[in-house]
Residue, then its C-alpha position, 0 to 999 in steps of 0.5 A: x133376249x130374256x136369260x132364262x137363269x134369272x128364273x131360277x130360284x138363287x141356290x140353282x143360279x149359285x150351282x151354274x156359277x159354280x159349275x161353270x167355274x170347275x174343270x171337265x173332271x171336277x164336273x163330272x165329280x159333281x155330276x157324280x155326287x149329284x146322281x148319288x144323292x138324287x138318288x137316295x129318294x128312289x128309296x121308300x122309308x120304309x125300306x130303310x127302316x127294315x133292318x132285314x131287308x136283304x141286298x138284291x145283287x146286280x152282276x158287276x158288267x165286265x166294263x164298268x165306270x165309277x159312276x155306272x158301278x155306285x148306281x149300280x150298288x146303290x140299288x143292289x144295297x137299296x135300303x143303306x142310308x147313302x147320306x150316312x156312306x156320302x163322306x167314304x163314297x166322295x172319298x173314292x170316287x175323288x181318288x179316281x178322278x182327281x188323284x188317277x186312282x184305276x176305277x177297277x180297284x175303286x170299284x173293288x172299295x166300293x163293292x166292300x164300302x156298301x157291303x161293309x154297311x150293310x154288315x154293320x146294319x144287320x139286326x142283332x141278337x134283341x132285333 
């Protein structure tokens, strides 16, 4: 029986040796960072680059992962650079799974992290 994983190009089999080596925790981390940063092509550039673009908010559900409430604010603040939010948005999302951290007020961060950079994003006074 051929193993359909030495038709994988070298990067994607070192990922599944990987991943087989983590946790169920640790797992669904790297799912989660993966989504994020899948996810950073569903944005054209030219929505980046538009420094006046505004956030089109989606209502925060009553129930709500870590997970469900980064895609959720990704595409609310579609035009941040994610990679640039990459480092404090790992940081979080860690606290919840690995540290046991409630995903409510993880989410309540995440909510001021991307609002945060969108501030900080805004055209100034020679824009």
């Amino acid at each position: 029986m051929l193993d359909l994983r030495s038709r994988l190009p070298a990067d994607q089999r070192r990922l599944l040796k990987l991943f087989g080596r983590l946790g169920e925790s640790d797992r669904a981390t790297l799912m989660a960072f993966a989504e994020f940063l899948a996810g950073r092509k569903d944005v054209a550039p030219s929505q980046l680059s538009d420094r006046r673009a505004v956030p089109d908010p989606i209502p925060r559900p009553a129930e709500e992962s870590v997970v469900a409430a980064i895609k959720r604010l990704s595409q609310s603040y579609f035009m941040l650079d994610r990679e640039a939010m990459l480092s404090e948005t790992s940081a979080l999302m860690a606290a919840h799974v690995m540290q046991g951290r409630p995903a409510a007020d993880v989410i309540e961060e995440l909510e001021e992290l991307f609002a945060s950079h969108y501030r900080g994003r805004q055209p100034g006074p020679r824009d």
